[in-house]
N, C-alpha and C positions, 0 to 999 in steps of 0.2 A: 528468474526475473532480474533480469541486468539494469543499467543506467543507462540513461543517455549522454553519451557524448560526442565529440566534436573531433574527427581525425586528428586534428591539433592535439588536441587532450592526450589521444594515444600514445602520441611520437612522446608527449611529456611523460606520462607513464612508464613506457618502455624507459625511456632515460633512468627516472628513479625507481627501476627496481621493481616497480607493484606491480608487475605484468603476472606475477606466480598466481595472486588472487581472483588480478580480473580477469585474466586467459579461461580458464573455467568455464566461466558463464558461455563460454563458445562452445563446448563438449557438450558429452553426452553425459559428463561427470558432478555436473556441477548446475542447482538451481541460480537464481538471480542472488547475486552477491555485490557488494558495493566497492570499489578500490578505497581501499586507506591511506593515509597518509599521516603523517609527523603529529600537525596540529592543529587546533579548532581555527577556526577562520576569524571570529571574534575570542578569542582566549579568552578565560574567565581567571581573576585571581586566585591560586592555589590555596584548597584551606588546609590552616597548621593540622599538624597531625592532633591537637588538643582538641581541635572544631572539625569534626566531620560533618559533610553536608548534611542538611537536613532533611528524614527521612520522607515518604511518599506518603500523604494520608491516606491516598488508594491502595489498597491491598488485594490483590489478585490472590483467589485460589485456584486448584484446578478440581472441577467437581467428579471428574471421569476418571481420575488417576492415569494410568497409561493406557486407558482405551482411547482410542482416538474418536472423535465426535464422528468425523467425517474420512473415510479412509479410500483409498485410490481402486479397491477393491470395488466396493460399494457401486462404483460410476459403470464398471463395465467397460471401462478405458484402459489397453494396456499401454499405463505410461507411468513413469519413473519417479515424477512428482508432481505434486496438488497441492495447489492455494486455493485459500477459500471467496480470491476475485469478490463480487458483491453482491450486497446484502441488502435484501429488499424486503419491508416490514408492511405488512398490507390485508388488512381486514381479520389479524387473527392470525394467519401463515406467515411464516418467514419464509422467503426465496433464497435461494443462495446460489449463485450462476459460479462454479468455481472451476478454475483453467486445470489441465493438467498440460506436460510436455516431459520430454525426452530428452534434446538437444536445448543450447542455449545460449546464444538465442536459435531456435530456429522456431519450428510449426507446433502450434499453441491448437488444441482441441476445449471448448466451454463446453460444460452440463451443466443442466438443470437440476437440482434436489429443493427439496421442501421439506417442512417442520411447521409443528404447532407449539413447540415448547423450547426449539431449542437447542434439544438433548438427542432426541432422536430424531433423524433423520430418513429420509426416502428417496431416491431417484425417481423424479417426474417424470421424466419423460426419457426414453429409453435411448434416445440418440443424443449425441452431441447437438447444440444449436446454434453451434456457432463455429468456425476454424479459419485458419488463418488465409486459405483460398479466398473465403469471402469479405476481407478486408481490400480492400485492390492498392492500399498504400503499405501493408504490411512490409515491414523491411528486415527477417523474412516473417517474422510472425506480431504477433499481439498480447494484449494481457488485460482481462477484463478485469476494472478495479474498483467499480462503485458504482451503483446505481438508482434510480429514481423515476415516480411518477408525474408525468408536467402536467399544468395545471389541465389541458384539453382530455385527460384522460389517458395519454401515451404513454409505456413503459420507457425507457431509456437506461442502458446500460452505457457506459463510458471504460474507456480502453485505453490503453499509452502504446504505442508501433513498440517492437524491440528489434532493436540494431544495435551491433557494437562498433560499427564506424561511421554510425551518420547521430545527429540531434535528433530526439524521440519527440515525437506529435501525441497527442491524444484525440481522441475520434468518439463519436457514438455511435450505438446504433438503436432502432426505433421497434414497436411493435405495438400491436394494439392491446397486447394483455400479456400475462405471465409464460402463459406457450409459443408466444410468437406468432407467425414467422417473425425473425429478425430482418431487420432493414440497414445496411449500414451505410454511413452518409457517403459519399465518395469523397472528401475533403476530411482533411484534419479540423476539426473546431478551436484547438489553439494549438501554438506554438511558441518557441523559444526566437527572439530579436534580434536579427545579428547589429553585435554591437553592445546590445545591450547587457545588465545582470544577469538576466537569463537565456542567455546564448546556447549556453550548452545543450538546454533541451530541458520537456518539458515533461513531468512522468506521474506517476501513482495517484490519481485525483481520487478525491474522494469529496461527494458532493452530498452537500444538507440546506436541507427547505429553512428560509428565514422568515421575516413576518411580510414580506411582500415581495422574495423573489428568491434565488439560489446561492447560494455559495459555492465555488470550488476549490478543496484545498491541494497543495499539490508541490512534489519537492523538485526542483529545479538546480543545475550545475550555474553555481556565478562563471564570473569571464574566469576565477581562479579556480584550475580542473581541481582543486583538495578540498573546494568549499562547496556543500550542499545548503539549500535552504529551505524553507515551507513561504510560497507565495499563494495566495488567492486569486480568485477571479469570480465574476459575477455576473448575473442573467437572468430576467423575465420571463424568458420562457422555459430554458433551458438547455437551448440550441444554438444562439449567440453568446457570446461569454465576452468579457471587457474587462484587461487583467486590471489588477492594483500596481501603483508603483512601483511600489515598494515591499519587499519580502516581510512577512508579519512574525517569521520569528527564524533564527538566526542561531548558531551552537557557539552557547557560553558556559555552559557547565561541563565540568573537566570528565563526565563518562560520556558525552556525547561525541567526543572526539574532534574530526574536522567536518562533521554535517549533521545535517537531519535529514528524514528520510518518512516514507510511506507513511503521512499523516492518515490518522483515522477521526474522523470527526462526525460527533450526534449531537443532538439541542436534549436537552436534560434541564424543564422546565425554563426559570429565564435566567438562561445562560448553554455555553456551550463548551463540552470537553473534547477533548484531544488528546488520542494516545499517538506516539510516535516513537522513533526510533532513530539512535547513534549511528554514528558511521560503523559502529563493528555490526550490528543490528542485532544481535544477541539481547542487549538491552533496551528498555522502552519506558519511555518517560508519560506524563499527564500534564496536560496546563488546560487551563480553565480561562472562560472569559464572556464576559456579558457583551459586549460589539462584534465578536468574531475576526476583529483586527488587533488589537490590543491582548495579550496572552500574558497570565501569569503561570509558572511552573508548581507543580505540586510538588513543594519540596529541591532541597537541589541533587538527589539520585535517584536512580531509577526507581519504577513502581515494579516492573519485571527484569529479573536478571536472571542467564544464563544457571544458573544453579538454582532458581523456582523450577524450573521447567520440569515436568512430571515424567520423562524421560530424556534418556540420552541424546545430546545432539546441536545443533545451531536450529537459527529462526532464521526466515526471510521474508513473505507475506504473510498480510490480517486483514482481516475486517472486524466491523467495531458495530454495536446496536445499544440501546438503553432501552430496558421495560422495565418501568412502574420502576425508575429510581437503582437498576441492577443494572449495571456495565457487562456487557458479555462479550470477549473480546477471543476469534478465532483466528488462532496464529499457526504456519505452518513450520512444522520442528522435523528434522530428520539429519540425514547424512548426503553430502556431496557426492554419493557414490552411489551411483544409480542401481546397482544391487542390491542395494538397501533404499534412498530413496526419502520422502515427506511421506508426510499423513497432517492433517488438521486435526487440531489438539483446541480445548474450550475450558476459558478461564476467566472468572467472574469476580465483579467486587461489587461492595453498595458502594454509593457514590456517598464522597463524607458531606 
């Protein structure tokens, strides 16, 4: 799962050097990784080594140890690596529509799996329902990242294009129930402004019901290629979207590096949380907030770091759910090295 950005962006890349990390995401070697850079885009004042930030009240465990919740095996898909795409909570079932791929960017294959609890898991339905043919904007592929029921009863999954030489779109697509068929729109539903803060492109939405219409959260490249952000957008039905001005939260604390990335956001009675992640994305932060524009951070370090993970490896996609007051947060952990490879990994906390 790569980034979106802007051939501009590249030529600047290749200049400073980060070509090692994000080249990658073009192979068959390497899932979606984020380019690095020097520094946060809002730098946050350093604290003395006397004051370290202040710790996360979310505390994530992993309840499976190193079994993985969800494994690439499971799907029947022979491919290299698996995110766990989105997560649809509906009548008692959890849906979980999760991508796998090979190359990266290139041809993205969805399946469908289901759960009552969670923990355990099943393939629904015995084919893919989704691949990158059936996007007609895919540039070359897709990545299914959150999902939702609108209010007429329609399923809707929501997607970001992946390209590593154009600005990434996000797209949906329709269906009348959990099995599909999938419907995908021909048109991207939003986009990145030329011109504007969000030029670079538009990627990882993840979208939650409010008390009288949608939210979309979603990280976005400012006009500066080292600065990632978390913008919004919003919708009545959940097919037109009307972004916000202005990005709603922005990397000020020194583990988040030069961006944020792959928000994950649930409503958890009245209010709403937010797990997300650094520019190295190993790390993953919480912020909470009653309006869904206005974020405060839990804490100023990570609630997940590189060394919780219940095995070896990096992170790169999640998805996020809240039942009865428990955070369950599925994050994909493994090795750039497609002989080895992802698997979904399930790690829970109660909400303080």
């Amino acid at each position: 799962m790569s980034r979106p950005v802007m051939p501009s962006i590249i030529v600047l890349l290749l200049v400073s050097g980060v070509l090692a990390v994000f080249a990658g995401c073009g192979t068959s070697t390497a899932p979606s990784r984020q380019p690095t850079s020097e520094a946060p885009a809002s730098p946050a004042s350093p604290a003395s080594p006397s004051e370290p930030p202040a710790q996360a009240a979310t505390r994530f465990g992993w309840p499976d140890g190193e079994r993985p919740a969800v494994s690439r095996e499971m799907t029947g898909v022979d491919e290299a690596y698996i995110n766990p795409g989105a997560m649809i909570d509906h009548d008692g079932t959890l849906h979980m529509y999760a991508n796998l791929f090979t190359d990266w960017p290139g041809e993205v294959q969805t399946v469908h799996l289901s759960s009552t609890d969670g923990a355990l898991w099943d393939l629904a339905q015995d084919a893919p329902v989704l691949d990158s043919d059936d996007v007609p904007f895919a540039r070359p592929g897709f990545d299914v990242s959150t999902g939702f029921i609108a209010p007429d009863g329609t399923w809707v999954l929501v997607f970001a294009t992946v390209s590593i030489s154009q600005p990434w779109e996000i797209g949906i697509a329709t269906a009348p129930g959990p099995d599909g068929p999938w419907t995908v729109a021909p048109e991207p539903v939003l986009s990145g402004t030329q011109g504007s803060w969000d030029a670079g492109g538009v990627a990882w939405p993840s979208v939650v019901p409010t008390d009288d219409e949608f939210a979309m959260y979603y990280s976005t490249y400012t006009s500066d290629p080292k600065a990632t952000v978390i913008a919004r957008a919003t919708s009545a039905d959940g097919l037109t979207w009307i972004k916000d001005e202005n990005p709603v939260l922005e990397p000020v604390a020194a583990w988040e590096g030069s961006g944020l990335d792959r928000p994950r956001v649930v409503p958890a009675d009245d209010r709403y949380v937010m797990v997300y992640a650094g520019s190295d994305l190993t790390d993953r932060g919480v912020a909470f907030s009653t309006d869904g524009i206005s974020w405060e951070r839990d804490g100023g370090a990570p609630a997940i770091t590189m060394d919780d993970f219940p095995v070896d490896g990096r992170s790169w996609d999640a998805a996020l759910i809240n039942r009865d007051g428990v955070l369950t947060y599925y994050l994909e952990i493994g090795t750039a090295t497609a002989s080895i490879g992802t698997e979904i990994y399930r790690a829970t906390a109660p909400l303080p």
